[in-house]
N, C-alpha and C positions, 0 to 999 in steps of 0.2 A: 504494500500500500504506500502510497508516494502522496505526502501532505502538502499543499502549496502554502510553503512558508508567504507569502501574499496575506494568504484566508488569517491567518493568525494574527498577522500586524497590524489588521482591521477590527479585531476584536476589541469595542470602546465600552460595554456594555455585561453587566450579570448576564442578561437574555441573549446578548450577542453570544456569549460562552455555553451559555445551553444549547445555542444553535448549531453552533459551530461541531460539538460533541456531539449533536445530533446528526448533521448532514456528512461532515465529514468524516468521524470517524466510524459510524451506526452505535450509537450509546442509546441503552434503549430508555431515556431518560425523558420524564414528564415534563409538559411546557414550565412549570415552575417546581421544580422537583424541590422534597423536605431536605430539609436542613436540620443541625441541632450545633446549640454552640458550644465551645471550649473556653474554658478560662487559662489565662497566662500558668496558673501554677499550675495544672494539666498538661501543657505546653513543654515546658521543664524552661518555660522564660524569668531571666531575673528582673529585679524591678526596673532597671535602664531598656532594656529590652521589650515590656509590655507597655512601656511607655508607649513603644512607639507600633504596637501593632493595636488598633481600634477595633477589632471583633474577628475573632476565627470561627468559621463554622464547616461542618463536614457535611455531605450533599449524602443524603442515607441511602445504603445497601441497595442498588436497584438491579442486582442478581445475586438468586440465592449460594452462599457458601464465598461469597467475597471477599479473595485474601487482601485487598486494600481498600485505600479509600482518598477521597477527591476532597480535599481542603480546598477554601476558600477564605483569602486573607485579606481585610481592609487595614491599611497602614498612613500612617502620615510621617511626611521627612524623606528620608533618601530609602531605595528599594533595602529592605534586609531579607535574607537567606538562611535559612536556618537546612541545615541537611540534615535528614533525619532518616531512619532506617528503620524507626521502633514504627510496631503496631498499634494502631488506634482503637480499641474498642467501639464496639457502637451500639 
């Protein structure tokens, strides 16, 4: 499968990204799919760090036996990266 890095650049919008998941990659993901939040100490964020992220939430299981999971992060200030490997309950 071959993404057009294009489609991605345009994504300005929550709804743009549910699209996008939906058209391009086939995510069998509802027009407004559930969500549930995370708090910073969940995260493993210290306090300079939750500073700066304004709400994480995880878009829920929309296939059964799902070893991961689609965060979603609102941030303000410069882009932060957090790499992470661990599993997310849900």
């Amino acid at each position: 499968m071959s993404i057009d890095v294009n489609a991605i650049s345009r994504i300005d919008s929550e709804a743009g990204l549910f699209d996008f998941l939906r058209s391009e990659l086939g995510w069998p993901l509802a027009e407004s799919p559930e969500t549930y939040d995370f708090y910073a100490d969940e995260m493993g964020l210290n306090g300079s760090d939750s500073g700066r992220i304004g709400r994480v939430r995880q878009i829920v299981d929309f296939q059964a036996g799902q070893p991961w999971g689609v965060l979603l992060g609102e941030h303000s200030g410069a882009l932060y990266k957090k790499p992470s490997a661990r599993g997310c309950g849900g």
